[in-house]
PAMARVEX-97450 format. One record per residue (C-alpha): x, y, z. Coordinates in steps of 0.1 Angstrom, whole numbers, padded with zeros to 4 digits, always signed. Layout:
XYZ/...
//
This chain:
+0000+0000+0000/+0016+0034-0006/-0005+0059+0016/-0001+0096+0016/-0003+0124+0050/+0007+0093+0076/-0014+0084+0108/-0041+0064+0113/-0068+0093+0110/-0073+0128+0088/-0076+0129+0050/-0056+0110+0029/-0048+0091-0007/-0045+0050-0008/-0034+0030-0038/-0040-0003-0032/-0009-0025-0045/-0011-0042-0083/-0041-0069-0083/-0051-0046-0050/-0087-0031-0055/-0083+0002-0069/-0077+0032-0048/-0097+0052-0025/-0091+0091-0012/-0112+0106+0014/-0111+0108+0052/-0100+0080+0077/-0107+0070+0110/-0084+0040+0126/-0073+0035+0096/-0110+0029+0084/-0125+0049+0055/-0149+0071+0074/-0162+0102+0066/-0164+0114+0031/-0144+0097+0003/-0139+0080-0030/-0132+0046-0039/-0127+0032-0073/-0119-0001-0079/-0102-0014-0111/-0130-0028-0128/-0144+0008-0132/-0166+0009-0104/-0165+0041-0081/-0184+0048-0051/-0185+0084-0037/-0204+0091-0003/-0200+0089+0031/-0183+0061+0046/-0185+0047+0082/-0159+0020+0100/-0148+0013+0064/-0180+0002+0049/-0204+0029+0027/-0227+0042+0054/-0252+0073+0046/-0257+0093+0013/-0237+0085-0019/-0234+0073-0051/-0219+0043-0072/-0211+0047-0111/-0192+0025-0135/-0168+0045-0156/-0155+0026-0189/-0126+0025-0205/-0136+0048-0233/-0147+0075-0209/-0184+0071-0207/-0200+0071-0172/-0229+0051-0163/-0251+0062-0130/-0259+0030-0109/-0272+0043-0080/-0279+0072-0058/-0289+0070-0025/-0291+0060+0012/-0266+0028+0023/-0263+0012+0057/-0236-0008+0065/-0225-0013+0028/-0258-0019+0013/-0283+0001-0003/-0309+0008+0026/-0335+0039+0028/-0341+0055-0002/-0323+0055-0036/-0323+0054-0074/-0315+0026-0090/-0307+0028-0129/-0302-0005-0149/-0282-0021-0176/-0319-0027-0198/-0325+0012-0193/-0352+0010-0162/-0354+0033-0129/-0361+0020-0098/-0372+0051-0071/-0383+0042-0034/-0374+0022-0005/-0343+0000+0001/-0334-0026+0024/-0303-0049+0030/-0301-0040-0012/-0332-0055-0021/-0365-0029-0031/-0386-0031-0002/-0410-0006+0010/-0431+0018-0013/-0411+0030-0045/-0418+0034-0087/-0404+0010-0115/-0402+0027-0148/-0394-0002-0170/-0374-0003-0205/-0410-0017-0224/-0430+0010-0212/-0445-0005-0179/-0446+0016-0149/-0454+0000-0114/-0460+0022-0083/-0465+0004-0048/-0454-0018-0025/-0419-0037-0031/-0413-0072-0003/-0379-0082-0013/-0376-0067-0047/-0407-0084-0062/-0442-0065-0062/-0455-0074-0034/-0486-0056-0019/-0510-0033-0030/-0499-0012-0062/-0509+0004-0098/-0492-0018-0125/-0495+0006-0161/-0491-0013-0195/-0473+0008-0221/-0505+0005-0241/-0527+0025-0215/-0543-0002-0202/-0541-0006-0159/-0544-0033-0129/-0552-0019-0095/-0551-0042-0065/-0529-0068-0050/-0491-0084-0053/-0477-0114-0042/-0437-0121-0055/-0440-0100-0085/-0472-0108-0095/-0514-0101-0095/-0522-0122-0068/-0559-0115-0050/-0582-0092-0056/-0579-0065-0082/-0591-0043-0111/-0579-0045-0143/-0590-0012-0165/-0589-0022-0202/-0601+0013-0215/-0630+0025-0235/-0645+0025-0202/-0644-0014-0197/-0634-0025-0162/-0627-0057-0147/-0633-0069-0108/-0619-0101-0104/-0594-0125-0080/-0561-0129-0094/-0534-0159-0087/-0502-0150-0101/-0509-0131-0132/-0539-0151-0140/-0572-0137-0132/-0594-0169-0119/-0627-0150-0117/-0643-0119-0124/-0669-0094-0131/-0668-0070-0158/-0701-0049-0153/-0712-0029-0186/-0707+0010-0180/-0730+0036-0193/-0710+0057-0218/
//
């Protein structure tokens, strides 16, 4: 390790030796990261937030920076003992955002998933499947209302199919079982 301003605590500037994992610059604490820093490893990934007792503890951010230059945002947010945990934005590889609730780095809590085909989900989140009550949007305007179970319709729902056509009905994953679909006045 070649370290720069010595001691165990203050601000200072770690390479980690060759096959090490990267290099890291930012406050210390007993030789800990803690405090504000940056850490990038040499795969490309770099982390830059608060850091507690050596692990990423309170608000920052990770990206992966290529070799060409390009920089790609994969989270912002709360961490807790070096997992995302609070709330955050995640942005994915297939082009979808994830905005909400976080724990132990799985989506749990309320939050929004805009996905790359169109679909948009807002609700509940039991680790990171759907999993409660929540509005799941189609890209093609259509709409289901109601219940989640592990990512998918799972009890009683509504399912809006436009032109003023709506379905009541019991749902076991993704399949509804029975239902009512009442004619509306236009």
């Amino acid at each position: 390790m070649s370290c720069h301003a010595g001691g165990g605590n203050g601000v200072r500037s770690l390479r980690y030796p060759a096959g090490g994992h990267g290099r890291y610059q930012g406050k210390w604490l007993r030789n800990q990261h803690h405090g504000y820093g940056v850490k990038s490893s040499r795969r490309g990934l770099v982390y830059e937030g608060q850091w507690q007792r050596g692990q990423r503890h309170g608000y920052g951010s990770m990206r992966r920076e290529s070799p060409d230059g390009q920089v790609h945002r994969l989270y912002v947010g709360q961490w807790r003992h070096d997992k995302r945990s609070g709330e955050g934005k995640q942005y994915y590889d297939d082009g979808s955002v994830y905005f909400g609730q976080w724990q132990m780095n799985k989506r749990q809590g309320r939050g929004i998933h805009w996905y790359a085909d169109g679909r948009v989900y807002v609700g509940e989140w039991l680790q990171d499947a759907m999993h409660g009550r929540g509005v799941l949007f189609s890209a093609n305007g259509k709409r289901y209302v109601g219940e989640f179970q592990e990512g998918c319709k799972s009890g009683a729902g509504f399912f809006y199919h436009g032109q003023n056509r709506i379905q009541f009905g019991q749902w076991v994953q993704d399949i509804c079982k029975s239902s009512l679909m009442p004619v509306l006045k236009q």
